[in-house]
N, CA, C and O atoms as a Maestro MAE file, in Angstrom:
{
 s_m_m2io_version
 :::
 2.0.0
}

f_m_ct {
 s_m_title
 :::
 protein
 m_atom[328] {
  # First column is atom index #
  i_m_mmod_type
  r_m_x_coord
  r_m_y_coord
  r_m_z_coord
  i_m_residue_number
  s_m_chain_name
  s_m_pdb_residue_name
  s_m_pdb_atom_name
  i_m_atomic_number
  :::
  1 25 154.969 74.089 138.623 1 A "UNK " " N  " 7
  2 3 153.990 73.008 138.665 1 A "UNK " " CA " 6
  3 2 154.044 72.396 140.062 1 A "UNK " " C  " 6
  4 15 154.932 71.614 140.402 1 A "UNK " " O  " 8
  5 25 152.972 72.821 140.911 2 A "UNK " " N  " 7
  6 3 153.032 72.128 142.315 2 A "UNK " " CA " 6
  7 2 151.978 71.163 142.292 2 A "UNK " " C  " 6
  8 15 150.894 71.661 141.988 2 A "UNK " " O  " 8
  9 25 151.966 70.140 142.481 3 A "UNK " " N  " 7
  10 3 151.444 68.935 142.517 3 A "UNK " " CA " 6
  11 2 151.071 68.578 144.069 3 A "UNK " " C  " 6
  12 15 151.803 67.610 144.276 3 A "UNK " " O  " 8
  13 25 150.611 68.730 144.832 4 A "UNK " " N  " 7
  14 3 150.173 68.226 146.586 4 A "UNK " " CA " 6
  15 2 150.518 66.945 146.753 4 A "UNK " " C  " 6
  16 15 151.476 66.459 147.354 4 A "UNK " " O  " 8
  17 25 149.606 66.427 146.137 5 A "UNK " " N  " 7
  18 3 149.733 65.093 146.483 5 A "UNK " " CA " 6
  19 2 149.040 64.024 145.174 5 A "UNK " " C  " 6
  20 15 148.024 63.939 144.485 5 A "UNK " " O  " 8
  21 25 150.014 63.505 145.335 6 A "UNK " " N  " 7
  22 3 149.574 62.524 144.292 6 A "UNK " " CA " 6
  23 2 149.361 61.055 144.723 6 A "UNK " " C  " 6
  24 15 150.172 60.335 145.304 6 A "UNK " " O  " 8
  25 25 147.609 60.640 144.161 7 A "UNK " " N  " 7
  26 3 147.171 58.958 144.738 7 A "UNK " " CA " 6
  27 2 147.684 58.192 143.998 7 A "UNK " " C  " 6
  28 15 147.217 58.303 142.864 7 A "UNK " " O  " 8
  29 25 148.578 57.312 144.103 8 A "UNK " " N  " 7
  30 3 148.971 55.983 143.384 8 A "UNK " " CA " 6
  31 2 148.923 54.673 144.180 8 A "UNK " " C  " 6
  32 15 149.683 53.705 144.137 8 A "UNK " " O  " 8
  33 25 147.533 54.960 145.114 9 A "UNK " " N  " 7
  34 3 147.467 53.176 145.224 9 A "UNK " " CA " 6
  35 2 146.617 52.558 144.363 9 A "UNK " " C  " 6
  36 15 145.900 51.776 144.988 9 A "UNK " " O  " 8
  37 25 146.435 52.568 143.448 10 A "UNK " " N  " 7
  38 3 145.514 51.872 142.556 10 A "UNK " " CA " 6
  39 2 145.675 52.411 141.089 10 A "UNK " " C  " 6
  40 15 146.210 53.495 140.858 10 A "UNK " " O  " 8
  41 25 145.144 51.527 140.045 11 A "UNK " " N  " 7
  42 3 145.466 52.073 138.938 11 A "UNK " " CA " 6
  43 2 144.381 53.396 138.566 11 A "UNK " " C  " 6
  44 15 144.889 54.422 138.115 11 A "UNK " " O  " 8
  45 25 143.154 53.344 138.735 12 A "UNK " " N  " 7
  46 3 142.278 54.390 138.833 12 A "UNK " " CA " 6
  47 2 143.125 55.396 139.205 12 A "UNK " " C  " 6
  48 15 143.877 55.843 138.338 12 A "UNK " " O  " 8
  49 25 143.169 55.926 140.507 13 A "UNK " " N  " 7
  50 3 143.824 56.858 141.289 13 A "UNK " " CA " 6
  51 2 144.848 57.282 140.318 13 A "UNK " " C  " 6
  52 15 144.725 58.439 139.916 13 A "UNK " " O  " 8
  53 25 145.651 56.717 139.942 14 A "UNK " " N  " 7
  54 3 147.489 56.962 139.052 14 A "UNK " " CA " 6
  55 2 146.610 57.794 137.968 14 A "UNK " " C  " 6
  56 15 146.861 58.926 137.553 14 A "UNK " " O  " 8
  57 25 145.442 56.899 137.585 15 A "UNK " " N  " 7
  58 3 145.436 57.526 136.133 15 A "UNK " " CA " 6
  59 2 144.611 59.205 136.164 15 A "UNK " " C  " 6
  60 15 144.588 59.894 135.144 15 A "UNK " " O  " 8
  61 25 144.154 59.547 137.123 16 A "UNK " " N  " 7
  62 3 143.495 60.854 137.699 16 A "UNK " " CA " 6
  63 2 144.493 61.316 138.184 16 A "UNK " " C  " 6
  64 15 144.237 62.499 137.960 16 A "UNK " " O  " 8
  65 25 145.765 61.341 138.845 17 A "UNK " " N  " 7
  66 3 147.169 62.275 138.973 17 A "UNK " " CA " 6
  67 2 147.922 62.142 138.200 17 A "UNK " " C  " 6
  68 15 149.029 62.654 138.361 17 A "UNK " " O  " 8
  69 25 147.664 61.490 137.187 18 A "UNK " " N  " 7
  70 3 148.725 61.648 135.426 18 A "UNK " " CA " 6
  71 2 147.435 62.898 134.961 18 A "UNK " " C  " 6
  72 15 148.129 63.915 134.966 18 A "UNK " " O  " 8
  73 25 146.590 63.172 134.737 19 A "UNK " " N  " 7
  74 3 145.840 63.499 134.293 19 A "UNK " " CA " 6
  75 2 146.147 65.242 135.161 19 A "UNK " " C  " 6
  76 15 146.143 66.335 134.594 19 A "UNK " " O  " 8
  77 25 146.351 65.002 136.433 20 A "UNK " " N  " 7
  78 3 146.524 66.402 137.342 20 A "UNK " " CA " 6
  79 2 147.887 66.868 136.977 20 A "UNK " " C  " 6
  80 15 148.314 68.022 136.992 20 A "UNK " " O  " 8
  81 25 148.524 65.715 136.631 21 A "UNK " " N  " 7
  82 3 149.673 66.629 136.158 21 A "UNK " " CA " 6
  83 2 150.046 66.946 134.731 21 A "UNK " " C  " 6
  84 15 150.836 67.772 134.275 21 A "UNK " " O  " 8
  85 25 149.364 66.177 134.228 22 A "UNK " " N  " 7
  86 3 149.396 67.458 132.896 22 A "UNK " " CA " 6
  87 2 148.388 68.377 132.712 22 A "UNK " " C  " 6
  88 15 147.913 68.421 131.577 22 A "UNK " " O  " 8
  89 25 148.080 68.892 133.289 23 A "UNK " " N  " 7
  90 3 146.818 69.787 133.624 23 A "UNK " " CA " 6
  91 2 147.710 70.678 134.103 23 A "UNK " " C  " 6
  92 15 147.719 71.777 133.548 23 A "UNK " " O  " 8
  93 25 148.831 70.396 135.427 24 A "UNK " " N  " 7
  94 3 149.484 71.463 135.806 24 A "UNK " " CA " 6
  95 2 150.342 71.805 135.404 24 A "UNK " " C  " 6
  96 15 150.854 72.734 136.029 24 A "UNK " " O  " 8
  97 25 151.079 71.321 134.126 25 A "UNK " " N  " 7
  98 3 151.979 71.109 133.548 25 A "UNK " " CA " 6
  99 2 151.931 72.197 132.561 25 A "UNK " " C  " 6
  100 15 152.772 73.078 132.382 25 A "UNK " " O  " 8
  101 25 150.827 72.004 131.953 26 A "UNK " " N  " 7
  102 3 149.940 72.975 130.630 26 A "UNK " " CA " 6
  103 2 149.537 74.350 131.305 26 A "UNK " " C  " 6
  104 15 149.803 75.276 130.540 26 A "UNK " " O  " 8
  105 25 149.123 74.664 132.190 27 A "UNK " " N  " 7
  106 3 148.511 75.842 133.071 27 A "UNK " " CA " 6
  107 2 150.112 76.313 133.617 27 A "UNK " " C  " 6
  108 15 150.341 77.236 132.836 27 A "UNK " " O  " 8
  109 25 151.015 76.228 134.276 28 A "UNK " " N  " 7
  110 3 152.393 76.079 134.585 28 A "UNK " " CA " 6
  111 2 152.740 77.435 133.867 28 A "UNK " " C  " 6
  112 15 152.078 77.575 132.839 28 A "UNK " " O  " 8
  113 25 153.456 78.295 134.089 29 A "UNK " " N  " 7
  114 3 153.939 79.347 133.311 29 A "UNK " " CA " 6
  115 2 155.492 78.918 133.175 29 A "UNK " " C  " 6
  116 15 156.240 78.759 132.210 29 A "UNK " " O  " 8
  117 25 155.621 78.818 134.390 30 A "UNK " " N  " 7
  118 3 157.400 78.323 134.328 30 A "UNK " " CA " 6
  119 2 157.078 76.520 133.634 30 A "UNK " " C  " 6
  120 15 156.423 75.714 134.294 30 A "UNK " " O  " 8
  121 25 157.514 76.264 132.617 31 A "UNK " " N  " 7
  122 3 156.879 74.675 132.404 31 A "UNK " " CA " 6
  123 2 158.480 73.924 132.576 31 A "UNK " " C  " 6
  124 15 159.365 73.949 131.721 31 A "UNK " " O  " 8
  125 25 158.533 73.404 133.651 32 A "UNK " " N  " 7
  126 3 159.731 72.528 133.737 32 A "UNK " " CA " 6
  127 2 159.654 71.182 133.401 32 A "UNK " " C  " 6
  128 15 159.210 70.303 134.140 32 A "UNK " " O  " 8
  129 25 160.286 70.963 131.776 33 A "UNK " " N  " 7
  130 3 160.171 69.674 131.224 33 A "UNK " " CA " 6
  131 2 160.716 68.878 131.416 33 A "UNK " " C  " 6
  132 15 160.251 67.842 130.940 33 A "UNK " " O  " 8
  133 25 162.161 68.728 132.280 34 A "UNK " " N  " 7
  134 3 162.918 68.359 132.705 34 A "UNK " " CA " 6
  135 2 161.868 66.990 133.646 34 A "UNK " " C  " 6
  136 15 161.589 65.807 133.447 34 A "UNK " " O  " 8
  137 25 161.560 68.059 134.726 35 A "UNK " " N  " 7
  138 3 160.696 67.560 135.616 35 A "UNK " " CA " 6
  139 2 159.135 66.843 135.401 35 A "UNK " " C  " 6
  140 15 158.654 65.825 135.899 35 A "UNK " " O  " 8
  141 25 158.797 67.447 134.816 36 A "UNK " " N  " 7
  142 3 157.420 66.852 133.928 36 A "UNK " " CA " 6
  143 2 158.074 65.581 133.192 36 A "UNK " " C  " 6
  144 15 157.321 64.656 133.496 36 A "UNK " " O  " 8
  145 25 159.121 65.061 132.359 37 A "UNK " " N  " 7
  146 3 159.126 64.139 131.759 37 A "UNK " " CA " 6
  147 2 159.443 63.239 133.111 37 A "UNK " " C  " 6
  148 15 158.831 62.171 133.111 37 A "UNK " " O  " 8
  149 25 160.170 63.439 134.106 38 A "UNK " " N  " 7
  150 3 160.599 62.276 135.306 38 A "UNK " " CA " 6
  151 2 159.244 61.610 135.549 38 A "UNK " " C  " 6
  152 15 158.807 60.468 135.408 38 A "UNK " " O  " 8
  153 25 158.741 62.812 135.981 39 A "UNK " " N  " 7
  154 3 157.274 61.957 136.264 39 A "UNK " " CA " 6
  155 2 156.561 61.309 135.721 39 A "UNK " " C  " 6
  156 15 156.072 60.283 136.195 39 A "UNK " " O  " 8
  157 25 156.381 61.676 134.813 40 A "UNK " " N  " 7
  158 3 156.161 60.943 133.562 40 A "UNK " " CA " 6
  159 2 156.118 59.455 133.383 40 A "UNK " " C  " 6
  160 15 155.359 58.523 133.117 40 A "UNK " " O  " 8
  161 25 157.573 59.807 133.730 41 A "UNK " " N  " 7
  162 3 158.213 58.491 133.243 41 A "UNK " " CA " 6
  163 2 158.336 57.095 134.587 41 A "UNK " " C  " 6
  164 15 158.365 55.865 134.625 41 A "UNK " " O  " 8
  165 25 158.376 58.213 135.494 42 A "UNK " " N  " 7
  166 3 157.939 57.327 137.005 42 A "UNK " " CA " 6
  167 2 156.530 56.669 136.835 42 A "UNK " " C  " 6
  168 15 156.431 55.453 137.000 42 A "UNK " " O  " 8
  169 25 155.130 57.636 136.421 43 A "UNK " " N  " 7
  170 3 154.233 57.104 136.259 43 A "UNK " " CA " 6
  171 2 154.056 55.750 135.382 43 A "UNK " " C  " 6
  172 15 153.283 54.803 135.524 43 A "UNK " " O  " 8
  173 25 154.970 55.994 134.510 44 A "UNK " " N  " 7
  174 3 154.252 54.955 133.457 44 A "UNK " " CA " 6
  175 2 155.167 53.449 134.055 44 A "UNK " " C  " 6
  176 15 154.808 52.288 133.863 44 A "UNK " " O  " 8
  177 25 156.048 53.772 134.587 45 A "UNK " " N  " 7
  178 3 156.846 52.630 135.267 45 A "UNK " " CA " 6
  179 2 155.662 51.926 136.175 45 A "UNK " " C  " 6
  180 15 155.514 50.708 136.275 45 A "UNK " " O  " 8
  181 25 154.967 52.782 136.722 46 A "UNK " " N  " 7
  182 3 154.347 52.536 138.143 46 A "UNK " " CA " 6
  183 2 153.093 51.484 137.488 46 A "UNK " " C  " 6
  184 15 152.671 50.460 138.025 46 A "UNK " " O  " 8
  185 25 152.681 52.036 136.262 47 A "UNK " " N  " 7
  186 3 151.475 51.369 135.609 47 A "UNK " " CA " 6
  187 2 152.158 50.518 135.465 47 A "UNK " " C  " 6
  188 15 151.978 49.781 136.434 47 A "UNK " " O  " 8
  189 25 153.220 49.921 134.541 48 A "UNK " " N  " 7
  190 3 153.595 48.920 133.973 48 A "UNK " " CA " 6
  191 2 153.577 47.823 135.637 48 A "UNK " " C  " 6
  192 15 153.354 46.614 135.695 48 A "UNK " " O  " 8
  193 25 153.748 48.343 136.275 49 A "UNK " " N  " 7
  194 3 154.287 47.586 137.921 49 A "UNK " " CA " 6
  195 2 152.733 47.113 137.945 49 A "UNK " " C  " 6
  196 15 152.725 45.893 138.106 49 A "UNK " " O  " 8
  197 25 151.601 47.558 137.858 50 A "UNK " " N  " 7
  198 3 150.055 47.335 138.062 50 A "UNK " " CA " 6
  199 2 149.962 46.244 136.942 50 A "UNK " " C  " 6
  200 15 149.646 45.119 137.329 50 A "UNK " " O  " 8
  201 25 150.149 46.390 135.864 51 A "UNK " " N  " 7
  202 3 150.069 45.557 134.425 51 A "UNK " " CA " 6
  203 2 150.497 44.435 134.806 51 A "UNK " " C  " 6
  204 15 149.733 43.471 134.749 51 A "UNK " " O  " 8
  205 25 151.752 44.289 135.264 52 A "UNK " " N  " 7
  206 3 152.658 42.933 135.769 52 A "UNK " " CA " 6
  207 2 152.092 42.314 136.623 52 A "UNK " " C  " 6
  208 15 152.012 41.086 136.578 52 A "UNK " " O  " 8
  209 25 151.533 43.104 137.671 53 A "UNK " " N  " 7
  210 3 150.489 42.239 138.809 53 A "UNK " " CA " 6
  211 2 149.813 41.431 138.507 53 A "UNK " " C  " 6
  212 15 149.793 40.279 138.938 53 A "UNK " " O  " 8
  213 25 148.730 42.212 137.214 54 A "UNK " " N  " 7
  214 3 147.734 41.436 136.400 54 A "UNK " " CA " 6
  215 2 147.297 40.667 135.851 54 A "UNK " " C  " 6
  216 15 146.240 40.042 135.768 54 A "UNK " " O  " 8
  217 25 148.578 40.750 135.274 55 A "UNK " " N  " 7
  218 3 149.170 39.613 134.677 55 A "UNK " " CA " 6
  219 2 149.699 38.313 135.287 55 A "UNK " " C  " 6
  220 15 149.609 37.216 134.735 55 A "UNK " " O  " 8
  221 25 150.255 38.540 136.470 56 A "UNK " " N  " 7
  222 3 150.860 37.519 137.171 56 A "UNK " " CA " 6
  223 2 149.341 36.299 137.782 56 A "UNK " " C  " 6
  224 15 149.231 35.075 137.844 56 A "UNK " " O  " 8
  225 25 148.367 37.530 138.140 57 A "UNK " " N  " 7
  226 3 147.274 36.667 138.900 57 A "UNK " " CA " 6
  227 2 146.570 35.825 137.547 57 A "UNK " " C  " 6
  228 15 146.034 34.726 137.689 57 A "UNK " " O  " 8
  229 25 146.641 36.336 136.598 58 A "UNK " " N  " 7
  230 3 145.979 35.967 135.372 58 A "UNK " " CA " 6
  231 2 146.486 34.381 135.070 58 A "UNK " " C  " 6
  232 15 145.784 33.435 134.713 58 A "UNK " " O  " 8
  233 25 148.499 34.421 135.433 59 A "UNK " " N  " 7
  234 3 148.570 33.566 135.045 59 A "UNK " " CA " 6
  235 2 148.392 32.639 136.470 59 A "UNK " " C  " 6
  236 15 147.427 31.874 136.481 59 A "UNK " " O  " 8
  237 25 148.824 32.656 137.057 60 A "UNK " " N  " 7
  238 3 148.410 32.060 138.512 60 A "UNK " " CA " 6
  239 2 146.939 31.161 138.082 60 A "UNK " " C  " 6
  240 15 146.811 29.946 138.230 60 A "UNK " " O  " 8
  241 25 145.894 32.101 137.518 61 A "UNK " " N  " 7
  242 3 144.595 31.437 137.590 61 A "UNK " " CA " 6
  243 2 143.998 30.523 136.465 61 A "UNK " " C  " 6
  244 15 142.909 29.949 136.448 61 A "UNK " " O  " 8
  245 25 145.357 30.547 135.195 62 A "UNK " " N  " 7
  246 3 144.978 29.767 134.335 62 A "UNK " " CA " 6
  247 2 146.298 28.539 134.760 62 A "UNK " " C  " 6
  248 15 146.573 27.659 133.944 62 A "UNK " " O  " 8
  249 25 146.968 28.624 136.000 63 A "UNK " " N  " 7
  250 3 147.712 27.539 136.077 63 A "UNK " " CA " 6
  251 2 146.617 26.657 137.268 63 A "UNK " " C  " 6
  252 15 146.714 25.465 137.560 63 A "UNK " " O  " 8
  253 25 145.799 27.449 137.703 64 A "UNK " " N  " 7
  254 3 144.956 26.389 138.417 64 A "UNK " " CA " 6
  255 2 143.562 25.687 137.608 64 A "UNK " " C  " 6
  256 15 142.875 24.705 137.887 64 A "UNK " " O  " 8
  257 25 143.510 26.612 136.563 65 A "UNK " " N  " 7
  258 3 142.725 25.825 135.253 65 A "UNK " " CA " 6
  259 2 143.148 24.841 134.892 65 A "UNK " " C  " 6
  260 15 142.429 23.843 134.935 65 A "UNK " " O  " 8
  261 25 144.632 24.754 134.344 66 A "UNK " " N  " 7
  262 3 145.272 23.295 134.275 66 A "UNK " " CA " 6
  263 2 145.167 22.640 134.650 66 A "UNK " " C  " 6
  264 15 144.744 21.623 134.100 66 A "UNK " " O  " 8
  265 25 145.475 22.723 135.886 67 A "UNK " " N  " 7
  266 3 145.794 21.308 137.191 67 A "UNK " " CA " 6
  267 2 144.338 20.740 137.045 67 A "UNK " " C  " 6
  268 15 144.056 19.582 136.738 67 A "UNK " " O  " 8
  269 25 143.600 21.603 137.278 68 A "UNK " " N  " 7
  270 3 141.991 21.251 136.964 68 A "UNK " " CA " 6
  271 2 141.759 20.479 136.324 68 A "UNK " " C  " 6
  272 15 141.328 19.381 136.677 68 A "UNK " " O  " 8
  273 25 142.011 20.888 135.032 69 A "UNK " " N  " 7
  274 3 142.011 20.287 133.806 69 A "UNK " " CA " 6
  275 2 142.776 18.687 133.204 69 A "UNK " " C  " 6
  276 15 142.340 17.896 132.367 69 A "UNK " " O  " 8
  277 25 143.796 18.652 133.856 70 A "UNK " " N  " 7
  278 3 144.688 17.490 133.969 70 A "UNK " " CA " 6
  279 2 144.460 16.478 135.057 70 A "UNK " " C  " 6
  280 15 145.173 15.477 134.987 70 A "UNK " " O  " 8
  281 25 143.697 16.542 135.938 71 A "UNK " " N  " 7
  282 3 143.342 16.015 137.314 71 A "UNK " " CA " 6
  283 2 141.989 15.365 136.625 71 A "UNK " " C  " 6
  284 15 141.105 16.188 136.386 71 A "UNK " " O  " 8
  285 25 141.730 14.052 136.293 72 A "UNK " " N  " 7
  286 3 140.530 13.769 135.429 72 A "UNK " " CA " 6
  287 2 139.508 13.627 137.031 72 A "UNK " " C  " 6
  288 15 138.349 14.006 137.200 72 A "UNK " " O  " 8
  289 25 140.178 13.141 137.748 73 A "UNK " " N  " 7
  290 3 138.950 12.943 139.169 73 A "UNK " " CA " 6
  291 2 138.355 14.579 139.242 73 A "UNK " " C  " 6
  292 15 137.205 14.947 139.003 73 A "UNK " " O  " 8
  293 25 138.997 15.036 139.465 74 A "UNK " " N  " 7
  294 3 138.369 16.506 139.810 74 A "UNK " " CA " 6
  295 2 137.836 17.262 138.371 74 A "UNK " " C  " 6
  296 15 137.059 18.215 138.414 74 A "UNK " " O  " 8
  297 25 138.319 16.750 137.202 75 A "UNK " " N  " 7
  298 3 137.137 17.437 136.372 75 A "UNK " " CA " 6
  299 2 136.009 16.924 136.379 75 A "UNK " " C  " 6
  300 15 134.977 17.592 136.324 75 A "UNK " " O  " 8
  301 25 136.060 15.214 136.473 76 A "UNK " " N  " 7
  302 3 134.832 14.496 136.474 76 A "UNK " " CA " 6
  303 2 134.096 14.730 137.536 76 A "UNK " " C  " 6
  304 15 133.019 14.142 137.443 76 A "UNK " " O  " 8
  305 25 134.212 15.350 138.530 77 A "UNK " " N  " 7
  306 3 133.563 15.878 139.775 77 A "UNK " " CA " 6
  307 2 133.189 17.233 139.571 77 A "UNK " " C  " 6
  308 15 132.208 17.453 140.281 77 A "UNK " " O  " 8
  309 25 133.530 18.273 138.909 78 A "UNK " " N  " 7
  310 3 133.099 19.267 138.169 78 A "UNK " " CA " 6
  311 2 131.877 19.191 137.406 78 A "UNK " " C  " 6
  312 15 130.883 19.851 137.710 78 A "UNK " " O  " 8
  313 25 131.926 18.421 136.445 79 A "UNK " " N  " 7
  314 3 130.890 18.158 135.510 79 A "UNK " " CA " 6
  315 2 130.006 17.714 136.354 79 A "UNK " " C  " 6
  316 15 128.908 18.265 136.438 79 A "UNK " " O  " 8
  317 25 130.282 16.828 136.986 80 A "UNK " " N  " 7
  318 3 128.806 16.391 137.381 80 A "UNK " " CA " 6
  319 2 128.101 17.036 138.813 80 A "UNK " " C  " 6
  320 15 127.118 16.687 139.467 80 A "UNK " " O  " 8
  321 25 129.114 18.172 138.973 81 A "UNK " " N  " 7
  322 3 128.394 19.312 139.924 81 A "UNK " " CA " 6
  323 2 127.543 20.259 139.044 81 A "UNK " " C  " 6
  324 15 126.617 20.857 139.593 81 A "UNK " " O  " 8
  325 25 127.754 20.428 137.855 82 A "UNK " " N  " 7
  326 3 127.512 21.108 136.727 82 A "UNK " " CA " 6
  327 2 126.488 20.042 135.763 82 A "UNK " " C  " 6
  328 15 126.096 20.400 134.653 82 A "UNK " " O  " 8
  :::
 }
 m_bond[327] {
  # First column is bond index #
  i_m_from
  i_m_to
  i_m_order
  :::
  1 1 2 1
  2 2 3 1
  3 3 4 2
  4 3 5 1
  5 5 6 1
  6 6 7 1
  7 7 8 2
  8 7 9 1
  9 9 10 1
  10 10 11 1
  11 11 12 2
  12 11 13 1
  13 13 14 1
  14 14 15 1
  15 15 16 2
  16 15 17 1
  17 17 18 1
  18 18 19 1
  19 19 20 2
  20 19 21 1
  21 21 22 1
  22 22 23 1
  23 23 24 2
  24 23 25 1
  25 25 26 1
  26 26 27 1
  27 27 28 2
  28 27 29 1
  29 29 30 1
  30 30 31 1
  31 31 32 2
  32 31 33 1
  33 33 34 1
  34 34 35 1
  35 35 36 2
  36 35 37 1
  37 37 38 1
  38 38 39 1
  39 39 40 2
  40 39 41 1
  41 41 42 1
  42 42 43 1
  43 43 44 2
  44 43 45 1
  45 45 46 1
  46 46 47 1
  47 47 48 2
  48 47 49 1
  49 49 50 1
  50 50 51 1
  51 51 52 2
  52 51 53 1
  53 53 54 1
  54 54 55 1
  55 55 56 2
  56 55 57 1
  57 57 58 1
  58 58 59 1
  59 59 60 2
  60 59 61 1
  61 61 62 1
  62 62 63 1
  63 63 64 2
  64 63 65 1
  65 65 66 1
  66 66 67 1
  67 67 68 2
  68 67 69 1
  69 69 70 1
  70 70 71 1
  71 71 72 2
  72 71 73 1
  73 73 74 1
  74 74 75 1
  75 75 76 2
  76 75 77 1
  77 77 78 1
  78 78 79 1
  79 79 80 2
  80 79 81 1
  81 81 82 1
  82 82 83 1
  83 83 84 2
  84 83 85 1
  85 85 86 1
  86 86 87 1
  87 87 88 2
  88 87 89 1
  89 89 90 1
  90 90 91 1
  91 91 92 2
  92 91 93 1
  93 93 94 1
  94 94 95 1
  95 95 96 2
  96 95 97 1
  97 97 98 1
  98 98 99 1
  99 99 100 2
  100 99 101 1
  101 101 102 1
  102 102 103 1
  103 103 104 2
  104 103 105 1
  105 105 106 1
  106 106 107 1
  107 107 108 2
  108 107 109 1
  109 109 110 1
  110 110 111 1
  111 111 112 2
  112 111 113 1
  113 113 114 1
  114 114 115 1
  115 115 116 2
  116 115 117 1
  117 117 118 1
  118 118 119 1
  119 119 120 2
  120 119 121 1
  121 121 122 1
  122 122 123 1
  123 123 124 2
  124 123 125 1
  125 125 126 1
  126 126 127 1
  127 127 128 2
  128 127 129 1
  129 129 130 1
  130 130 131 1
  131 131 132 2
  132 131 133 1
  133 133 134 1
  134 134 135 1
  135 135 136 2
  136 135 137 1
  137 137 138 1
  138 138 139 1
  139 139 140 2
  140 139 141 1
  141 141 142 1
  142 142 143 1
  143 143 144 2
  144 143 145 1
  145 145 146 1
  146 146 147 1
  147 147 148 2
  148 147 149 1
  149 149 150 1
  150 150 151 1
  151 151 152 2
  152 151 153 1
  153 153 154 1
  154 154 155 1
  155 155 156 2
  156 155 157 1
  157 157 158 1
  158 158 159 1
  159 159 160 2
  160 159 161 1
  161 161 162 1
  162 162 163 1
  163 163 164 2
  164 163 165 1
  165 165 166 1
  166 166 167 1
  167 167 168 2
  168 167 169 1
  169 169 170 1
  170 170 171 1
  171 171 172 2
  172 171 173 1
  173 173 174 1
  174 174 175 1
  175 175 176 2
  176 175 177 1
  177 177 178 1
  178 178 179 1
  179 179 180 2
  180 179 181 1
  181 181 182 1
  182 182 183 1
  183 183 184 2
  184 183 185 1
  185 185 186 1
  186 186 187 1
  187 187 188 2
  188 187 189 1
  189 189 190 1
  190 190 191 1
  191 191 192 2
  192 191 193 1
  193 193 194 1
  194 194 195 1
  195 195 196 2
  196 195 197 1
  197 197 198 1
  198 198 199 1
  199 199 200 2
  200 199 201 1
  201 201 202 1
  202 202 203 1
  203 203 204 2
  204 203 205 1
  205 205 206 1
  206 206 207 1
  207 207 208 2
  208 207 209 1
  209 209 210 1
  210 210 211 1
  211 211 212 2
  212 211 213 1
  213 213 214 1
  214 214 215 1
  215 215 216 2
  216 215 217 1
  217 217 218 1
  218 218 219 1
  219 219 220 2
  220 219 221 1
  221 221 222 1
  222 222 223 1
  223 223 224 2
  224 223 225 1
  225 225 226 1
  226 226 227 1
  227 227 228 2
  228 227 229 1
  229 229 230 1
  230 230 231 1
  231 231 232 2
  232 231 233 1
  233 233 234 1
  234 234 235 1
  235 235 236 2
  236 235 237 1
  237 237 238 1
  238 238 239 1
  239 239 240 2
  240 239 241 1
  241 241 242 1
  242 242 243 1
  243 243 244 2
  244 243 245 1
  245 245 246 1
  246 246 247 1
  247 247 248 2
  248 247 249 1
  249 249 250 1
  250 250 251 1
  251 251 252 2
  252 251 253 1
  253 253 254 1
  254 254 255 1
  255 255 256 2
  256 255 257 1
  257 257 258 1
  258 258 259 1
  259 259 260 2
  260 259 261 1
  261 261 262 1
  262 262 263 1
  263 263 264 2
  264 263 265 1
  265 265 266 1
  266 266 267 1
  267 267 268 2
  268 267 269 1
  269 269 270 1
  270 270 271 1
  271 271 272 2
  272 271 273 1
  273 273 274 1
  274 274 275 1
  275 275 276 2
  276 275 277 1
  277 277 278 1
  278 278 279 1
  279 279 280 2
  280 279 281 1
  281 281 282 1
  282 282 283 1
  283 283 284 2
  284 283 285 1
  285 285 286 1
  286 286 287 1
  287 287 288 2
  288 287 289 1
  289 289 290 1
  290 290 291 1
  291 291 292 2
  292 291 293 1
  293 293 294 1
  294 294 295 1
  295 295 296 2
  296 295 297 1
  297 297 298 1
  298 298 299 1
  299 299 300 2
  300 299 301 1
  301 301 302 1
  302 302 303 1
  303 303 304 2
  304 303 305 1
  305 305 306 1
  306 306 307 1
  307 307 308 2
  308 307 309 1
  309 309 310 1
  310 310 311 1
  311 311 312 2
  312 311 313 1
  313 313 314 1
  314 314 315 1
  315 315 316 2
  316 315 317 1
  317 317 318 1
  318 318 319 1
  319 319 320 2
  320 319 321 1
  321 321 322 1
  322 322 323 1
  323 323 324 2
  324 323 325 1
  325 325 326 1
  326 326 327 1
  327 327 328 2
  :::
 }
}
């Protein structure tokens, strides 16, 4: 299973070279599972690392909802931009 190169800057990209490698994995005559599960298992680490990001900005942006929200001058200046 020779793999070139694999894109993992983005979650798109990861999920189209998980996809190339079990493709080469399955086609593979010699199938080294050994090696196929590392990656594997690297990949899904790598997603979870993207997930956590996501999460982090998610919460980041409902902690500036708060402040928002708790700040009565600046909601009342909201609304009545709205």
């Amino acid at each position: 299973m020779a793999i070139k190169k694999l894109w993992l800057n983005n979650l798109q990209n990861t999920r189209k070279s998980l996809g190339r490698l079990i493709r080469g994995y399955h086609a593979s005559p010699d199938e080294d599972i050994q090696r196929f599960r590392a990656e594997i298992y690297a990949l899904k680490t790598l997603v979870d690392c993207f997930r956590l990001e996501l999460d982090l900005e998610l919460a980041r942006r409902v902690e500036v909802i708060e402040d928002i929200l708790e700040d009565p001058v600046r909601l009342t200046k909201i609304r009545r931009a709205n």
